[in-house]
PyMOL Python script that loads the backbone (N, CA, C, O; Angstrom):
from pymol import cmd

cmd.read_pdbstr("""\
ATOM      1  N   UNK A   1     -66.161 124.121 -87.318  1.00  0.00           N
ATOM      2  CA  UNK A   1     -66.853 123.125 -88.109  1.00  0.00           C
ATOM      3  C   UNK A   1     -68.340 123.278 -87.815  1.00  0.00           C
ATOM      4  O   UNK A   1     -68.865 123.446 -86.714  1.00  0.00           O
ATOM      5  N   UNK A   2     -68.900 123.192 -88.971  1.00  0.00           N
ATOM      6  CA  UNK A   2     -70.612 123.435 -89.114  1.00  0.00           C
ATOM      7  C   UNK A   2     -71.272 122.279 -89.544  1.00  0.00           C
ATOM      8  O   UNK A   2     -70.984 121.784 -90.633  1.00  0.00           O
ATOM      9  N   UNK A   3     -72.419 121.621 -88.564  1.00  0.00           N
ATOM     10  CA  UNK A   3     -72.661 120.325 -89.123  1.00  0.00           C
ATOM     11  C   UNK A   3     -74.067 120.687 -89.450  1.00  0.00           C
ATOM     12  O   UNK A   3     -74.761 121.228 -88.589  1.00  0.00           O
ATOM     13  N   UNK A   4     -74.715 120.326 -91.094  1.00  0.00           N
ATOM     14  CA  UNK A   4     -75.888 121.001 -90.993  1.00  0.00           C
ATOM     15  C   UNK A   4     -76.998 119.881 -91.739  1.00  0.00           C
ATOM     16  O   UNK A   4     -77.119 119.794 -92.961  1.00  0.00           O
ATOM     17  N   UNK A   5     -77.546 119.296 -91.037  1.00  0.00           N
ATOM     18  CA  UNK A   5     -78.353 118.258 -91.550  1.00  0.00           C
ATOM     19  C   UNK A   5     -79.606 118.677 -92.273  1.00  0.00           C
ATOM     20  O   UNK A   5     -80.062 118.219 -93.321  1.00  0.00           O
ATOM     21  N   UNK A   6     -80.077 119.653 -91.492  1.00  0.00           N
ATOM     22  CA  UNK A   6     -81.157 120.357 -92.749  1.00  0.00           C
ATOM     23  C   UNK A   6     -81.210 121.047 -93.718  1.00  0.00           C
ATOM     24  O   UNK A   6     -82.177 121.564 -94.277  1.00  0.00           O
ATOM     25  N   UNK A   7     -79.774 121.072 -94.014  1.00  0.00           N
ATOM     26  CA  UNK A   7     -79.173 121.808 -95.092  1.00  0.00           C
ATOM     27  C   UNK A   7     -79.580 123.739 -95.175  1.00  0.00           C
ATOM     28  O   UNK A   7     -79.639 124.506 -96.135  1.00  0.00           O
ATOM     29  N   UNK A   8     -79.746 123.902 -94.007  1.00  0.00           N
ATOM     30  CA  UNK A   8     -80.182 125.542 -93.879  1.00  0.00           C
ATOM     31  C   UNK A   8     -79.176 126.306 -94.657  1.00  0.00           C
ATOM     32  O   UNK A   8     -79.464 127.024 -95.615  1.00  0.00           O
ATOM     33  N   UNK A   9     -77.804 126.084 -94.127  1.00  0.00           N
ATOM     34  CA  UNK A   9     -77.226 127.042 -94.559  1.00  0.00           C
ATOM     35  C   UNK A   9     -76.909 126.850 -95.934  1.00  0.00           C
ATOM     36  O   UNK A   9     -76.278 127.805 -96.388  1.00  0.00           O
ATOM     37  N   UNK A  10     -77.116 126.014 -96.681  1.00  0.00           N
ATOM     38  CA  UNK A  10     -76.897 126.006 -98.398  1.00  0.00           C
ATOM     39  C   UNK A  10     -77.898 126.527 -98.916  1.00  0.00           C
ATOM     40  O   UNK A  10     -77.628 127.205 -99.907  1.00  0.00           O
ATOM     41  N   UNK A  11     -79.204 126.468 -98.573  1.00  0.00           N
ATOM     42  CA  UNK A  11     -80.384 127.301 -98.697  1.00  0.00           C
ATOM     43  C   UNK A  11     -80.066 128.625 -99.089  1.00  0.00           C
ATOM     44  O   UNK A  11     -80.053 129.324-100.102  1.00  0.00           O
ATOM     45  N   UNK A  12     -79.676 128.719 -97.210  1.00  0.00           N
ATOM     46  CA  UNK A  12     -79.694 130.047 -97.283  1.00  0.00           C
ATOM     47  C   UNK A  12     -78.816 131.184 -97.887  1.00  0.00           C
ATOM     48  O   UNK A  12     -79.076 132.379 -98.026  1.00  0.00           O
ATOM     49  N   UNK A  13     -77.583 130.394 -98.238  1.00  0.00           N
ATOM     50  CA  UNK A  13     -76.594 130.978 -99.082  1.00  0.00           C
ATOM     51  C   UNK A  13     -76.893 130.516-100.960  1.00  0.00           C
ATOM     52  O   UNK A  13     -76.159 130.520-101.948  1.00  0.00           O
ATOM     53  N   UNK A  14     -77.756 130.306-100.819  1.00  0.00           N
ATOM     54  CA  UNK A  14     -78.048 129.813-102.168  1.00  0.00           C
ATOM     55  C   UNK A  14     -77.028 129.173-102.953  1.00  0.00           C
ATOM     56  O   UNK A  14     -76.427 129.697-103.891  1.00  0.00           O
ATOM     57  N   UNK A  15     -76.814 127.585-102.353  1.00  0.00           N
ATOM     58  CA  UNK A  15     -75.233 126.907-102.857  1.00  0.00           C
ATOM     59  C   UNK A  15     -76.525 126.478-104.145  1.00  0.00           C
ATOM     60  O   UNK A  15     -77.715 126.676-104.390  1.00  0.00           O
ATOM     61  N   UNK A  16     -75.208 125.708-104.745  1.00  0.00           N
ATOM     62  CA  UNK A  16     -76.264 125.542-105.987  1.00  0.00           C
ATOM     63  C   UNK A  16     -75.490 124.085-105.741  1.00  0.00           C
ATOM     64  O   UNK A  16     -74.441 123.970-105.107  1.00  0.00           O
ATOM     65  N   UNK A  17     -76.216 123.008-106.367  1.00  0.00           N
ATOM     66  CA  UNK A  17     -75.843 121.147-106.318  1.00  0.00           C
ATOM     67  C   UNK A  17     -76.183 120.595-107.437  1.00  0.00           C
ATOM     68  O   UNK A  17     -77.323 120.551-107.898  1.00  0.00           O
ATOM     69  N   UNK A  18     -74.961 120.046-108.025  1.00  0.00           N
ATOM     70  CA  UNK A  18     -74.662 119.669-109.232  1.00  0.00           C
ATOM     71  C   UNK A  18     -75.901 118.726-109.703  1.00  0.00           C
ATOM     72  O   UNK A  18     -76.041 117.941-108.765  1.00  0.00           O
ATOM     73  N   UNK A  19     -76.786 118.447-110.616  1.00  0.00           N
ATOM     74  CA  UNK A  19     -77.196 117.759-111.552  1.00  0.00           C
ATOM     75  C   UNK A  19     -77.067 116.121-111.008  1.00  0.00           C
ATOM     76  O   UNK A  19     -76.207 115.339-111.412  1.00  0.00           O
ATOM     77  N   UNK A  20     -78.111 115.808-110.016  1.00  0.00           N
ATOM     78  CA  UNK A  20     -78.373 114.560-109.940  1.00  0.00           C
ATOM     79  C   UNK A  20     -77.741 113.877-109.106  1.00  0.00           C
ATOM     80  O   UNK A  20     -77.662 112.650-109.172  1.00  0.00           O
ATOM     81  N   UNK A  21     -77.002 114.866-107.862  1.00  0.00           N
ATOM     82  CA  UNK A  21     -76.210 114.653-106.607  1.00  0.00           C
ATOM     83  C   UNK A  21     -77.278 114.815-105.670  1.00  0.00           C
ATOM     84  O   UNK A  21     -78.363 115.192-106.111  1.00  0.00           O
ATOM     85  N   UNK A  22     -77.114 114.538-104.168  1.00  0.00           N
ATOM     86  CA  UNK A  22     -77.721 115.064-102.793  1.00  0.00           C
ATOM     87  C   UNK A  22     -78.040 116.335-102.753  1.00  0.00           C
ATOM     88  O   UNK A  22     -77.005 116.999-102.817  1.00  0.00           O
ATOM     89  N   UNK A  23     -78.780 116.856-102.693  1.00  0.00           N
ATOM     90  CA  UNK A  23     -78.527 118.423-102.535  1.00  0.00           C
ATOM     91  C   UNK A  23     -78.156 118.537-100.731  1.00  0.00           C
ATOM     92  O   UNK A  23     -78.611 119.434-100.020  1.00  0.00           O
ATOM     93  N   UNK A  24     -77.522 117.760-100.387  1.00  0.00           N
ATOM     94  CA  UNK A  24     -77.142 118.253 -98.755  1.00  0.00           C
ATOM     95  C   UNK A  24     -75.721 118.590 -98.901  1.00  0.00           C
ATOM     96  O   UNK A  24     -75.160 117.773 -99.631  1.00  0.00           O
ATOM     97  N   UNK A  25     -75.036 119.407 -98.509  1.00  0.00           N
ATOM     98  CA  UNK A  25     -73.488 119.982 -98.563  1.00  0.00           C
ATOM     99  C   UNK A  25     -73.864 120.237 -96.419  1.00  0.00           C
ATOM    100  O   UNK A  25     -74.114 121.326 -95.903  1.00  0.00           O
ATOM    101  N   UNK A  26     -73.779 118.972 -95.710  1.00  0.00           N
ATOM    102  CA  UNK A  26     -73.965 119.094 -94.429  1.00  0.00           C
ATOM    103  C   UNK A  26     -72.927 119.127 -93.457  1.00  0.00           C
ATOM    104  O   UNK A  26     -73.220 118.919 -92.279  1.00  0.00           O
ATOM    105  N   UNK A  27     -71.753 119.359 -93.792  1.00  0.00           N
ATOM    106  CA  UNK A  27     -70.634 119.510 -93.250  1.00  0.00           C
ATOM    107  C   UNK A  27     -69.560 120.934 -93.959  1.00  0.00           C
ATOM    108  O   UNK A  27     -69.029 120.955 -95.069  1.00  0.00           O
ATOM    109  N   UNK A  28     -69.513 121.917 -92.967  1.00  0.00           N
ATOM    110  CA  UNK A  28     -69.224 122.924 -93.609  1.00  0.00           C
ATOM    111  C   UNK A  28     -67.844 123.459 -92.639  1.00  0.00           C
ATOM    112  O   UNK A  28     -67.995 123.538 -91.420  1.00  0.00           O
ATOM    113  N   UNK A  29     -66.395 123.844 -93.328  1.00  0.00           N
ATOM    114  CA  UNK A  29     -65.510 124.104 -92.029  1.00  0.00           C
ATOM    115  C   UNK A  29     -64.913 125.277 -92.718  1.00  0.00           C
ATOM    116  O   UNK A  29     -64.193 125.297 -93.716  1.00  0.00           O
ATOM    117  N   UNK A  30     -65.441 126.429 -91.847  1.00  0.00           N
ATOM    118  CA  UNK A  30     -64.448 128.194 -91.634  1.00  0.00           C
ATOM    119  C   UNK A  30     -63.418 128.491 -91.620  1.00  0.00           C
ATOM    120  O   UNK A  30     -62.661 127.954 -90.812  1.00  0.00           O
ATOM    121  N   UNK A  31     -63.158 129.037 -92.116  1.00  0.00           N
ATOM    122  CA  UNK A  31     -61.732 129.855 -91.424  1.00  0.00           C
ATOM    123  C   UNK A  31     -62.241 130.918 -90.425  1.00  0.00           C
ATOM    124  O   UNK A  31     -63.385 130.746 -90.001  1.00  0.00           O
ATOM    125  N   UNK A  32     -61.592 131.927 -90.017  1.00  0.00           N
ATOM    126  CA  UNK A  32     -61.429 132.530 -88.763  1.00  0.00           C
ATOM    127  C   UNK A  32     -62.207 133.346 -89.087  1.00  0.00           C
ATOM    128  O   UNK A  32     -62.807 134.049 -88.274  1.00  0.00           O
ATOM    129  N   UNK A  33     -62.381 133.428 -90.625  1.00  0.00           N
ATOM    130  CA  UNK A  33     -63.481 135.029 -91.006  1.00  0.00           C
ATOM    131  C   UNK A  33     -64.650 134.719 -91.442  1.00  0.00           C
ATOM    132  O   UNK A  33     -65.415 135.512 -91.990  1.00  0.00           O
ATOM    133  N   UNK A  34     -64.875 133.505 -91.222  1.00  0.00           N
ATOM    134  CA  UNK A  34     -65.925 133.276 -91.445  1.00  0.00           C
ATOM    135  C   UNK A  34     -66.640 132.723 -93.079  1.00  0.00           C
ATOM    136  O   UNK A  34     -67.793 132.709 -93.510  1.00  0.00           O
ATOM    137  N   UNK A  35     -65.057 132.231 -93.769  1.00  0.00           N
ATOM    138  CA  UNK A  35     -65.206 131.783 -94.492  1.00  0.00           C
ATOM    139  C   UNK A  35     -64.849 130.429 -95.156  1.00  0.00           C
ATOM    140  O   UNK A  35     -63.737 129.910 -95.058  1.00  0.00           O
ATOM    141  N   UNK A  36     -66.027 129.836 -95.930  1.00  0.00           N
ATOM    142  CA  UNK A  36     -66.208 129.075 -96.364  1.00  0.00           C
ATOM    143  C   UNK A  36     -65.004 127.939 -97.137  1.00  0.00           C
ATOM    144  O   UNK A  36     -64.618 127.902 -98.305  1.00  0.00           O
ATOM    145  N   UNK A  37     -64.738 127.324 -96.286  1.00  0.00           N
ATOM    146  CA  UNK A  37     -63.657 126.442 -96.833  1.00  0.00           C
ATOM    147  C   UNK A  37     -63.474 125.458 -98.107  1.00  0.00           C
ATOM    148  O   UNK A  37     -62.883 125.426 -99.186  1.00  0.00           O
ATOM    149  N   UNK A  38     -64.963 124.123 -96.755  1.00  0.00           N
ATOM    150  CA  UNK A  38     -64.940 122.911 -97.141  1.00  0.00           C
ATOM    151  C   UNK A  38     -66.336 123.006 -96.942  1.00  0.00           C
ATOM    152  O   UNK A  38     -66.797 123.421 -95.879  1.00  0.00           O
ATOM    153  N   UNK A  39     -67.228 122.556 -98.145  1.00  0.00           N
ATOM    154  CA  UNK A  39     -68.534 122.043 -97.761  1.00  0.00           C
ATOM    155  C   UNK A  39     -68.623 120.730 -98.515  1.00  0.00           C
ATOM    156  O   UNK A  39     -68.502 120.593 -99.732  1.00  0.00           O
ATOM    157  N   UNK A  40     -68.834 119.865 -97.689  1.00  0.00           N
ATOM    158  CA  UNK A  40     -69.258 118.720 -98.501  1.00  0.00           C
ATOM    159  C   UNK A  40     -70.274 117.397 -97.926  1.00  0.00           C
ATOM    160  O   UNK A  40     -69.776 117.025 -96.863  1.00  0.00           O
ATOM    161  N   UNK A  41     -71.178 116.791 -98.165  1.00  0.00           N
ATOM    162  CA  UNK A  41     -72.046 116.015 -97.906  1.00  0.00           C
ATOM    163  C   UNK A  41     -70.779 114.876 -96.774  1.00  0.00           C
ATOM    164  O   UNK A  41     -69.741 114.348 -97.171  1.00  0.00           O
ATOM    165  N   UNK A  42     -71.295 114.827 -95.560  1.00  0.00           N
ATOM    166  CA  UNK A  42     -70.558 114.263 -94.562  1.00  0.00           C
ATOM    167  C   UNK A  42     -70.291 112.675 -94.670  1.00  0.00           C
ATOM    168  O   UNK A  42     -69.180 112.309 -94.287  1.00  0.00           O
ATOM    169  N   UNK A  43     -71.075 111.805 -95.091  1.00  0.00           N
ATOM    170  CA  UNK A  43     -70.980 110.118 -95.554  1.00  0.00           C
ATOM    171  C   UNK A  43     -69.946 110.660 -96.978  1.00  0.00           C
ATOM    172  O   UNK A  43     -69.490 109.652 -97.516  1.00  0.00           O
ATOM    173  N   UNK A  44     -69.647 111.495 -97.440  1.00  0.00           N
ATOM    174  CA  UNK A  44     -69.206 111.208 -99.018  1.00  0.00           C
ATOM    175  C   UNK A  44     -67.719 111.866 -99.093  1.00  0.00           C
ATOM    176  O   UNK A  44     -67.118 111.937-100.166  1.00  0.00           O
ATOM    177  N   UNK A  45     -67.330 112.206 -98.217  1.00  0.00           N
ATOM    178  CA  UNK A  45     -65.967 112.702 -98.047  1.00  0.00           C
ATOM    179  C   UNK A  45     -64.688 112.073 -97.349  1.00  0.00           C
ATOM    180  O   UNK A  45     -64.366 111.740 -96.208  1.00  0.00           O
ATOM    181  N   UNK A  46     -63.992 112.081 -98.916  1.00  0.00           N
ATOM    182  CA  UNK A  46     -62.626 111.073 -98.083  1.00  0.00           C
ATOM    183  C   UNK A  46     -61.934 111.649 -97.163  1.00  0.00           C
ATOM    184  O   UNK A  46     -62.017 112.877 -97.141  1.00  0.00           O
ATOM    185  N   UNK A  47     -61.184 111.082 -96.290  1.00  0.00           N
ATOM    186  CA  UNK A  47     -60.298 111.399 -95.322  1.00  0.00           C
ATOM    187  C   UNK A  47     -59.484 112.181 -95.822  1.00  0.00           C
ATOM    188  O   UNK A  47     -59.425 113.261 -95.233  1.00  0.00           O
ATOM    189  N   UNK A  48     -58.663 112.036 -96.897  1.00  0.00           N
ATOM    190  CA  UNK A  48     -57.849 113.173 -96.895  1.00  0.00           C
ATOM    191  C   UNK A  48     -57.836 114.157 -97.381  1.00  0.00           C
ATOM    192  O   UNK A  48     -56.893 114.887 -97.688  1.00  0.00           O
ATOM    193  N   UNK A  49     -59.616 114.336 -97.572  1.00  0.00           N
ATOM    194  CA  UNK A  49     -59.875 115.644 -98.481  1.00  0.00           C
ATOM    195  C   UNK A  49     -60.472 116.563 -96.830  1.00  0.00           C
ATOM    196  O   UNK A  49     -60.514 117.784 -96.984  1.00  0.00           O
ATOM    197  N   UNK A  50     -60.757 116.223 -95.861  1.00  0.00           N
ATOM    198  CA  UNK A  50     -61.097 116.518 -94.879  1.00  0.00           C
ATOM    199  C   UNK A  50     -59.642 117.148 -94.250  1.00  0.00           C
ATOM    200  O   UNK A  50     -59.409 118.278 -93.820  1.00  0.00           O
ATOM    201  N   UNK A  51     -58.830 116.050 -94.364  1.00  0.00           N
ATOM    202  CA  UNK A  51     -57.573 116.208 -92.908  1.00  0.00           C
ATOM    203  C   UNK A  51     -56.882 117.426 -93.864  1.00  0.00           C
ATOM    204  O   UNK A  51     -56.409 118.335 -93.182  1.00  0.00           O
ATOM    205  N   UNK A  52     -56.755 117.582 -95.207  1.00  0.00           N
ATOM    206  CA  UNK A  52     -56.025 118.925 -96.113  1.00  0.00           C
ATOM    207  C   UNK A  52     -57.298 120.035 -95.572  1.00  0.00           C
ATOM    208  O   UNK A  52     -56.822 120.997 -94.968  1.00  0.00           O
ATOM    209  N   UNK A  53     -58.233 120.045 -95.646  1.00  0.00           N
ATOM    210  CA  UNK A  53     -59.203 121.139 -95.314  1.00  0.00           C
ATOM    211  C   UNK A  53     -58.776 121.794 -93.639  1.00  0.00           C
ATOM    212  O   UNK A  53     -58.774 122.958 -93.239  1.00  0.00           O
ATOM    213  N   UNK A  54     -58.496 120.729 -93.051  1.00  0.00           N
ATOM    214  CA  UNK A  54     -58.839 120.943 -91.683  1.00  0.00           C
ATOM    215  C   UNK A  54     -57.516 121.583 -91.272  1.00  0.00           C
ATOM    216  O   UNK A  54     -57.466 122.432 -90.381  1.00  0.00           O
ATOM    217  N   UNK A  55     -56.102 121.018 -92.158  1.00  0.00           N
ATOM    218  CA  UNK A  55     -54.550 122.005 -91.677  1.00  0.00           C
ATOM    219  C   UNK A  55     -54.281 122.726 -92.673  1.00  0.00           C
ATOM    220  O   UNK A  55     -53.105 122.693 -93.038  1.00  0.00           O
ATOM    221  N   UNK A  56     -55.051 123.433 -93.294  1.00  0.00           N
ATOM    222  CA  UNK A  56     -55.430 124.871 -93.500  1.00  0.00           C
ATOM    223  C   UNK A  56     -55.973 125.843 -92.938  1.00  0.00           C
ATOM    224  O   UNK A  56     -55.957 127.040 -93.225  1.00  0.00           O
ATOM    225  N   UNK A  57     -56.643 125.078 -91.813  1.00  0.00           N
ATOM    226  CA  UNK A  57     -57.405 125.802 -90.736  1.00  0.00           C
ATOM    227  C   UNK A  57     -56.359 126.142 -89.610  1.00  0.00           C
ATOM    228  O   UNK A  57     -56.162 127.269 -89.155  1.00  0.00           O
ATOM    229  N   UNK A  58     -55.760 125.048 -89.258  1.00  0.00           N
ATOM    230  CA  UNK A  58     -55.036 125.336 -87.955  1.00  0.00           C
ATOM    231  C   UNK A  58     -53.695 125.424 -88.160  1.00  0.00           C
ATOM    232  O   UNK A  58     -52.970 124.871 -87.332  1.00  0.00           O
ATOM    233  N   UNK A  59     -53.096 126.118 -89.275  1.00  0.00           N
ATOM    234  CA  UNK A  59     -51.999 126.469 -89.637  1.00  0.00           C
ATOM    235  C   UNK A  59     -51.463 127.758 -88.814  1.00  0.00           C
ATOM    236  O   UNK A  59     -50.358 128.236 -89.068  1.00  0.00           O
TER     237      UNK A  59
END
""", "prot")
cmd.dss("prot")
cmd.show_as("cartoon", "prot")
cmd.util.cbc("prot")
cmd.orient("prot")
């Protein structure tokens, strides 16, 4: 899990943010290769869109 308050890494991956949303995507969780799961603004994400992200991970 990647917690990114300055939003570097959406920057730097050039995420793109929908039309009149946060542009922060500050919570970001990997898989083993280093890829991109779950990114989503950390206050705005329900629980069970988190806890399905997260036992995909540790399956």
């Amino acid at each position: 899990m990647l917690i990114d308050p300055e939003d570097i890494v959406a920057r730097k991956l050039g995420l793109q943010h929908p039309p009149g949303t946060c542009p922060l995507n500050n919570i970001f969780l990997l898989d083993r290769s280093g890829r991109v799961v779950l990114r989503h603004h950390l206050s705005a994400i329900k629980d069970d869109a988190f806890r399905q992200a997260w036992r995909t991970l540790v399956r």
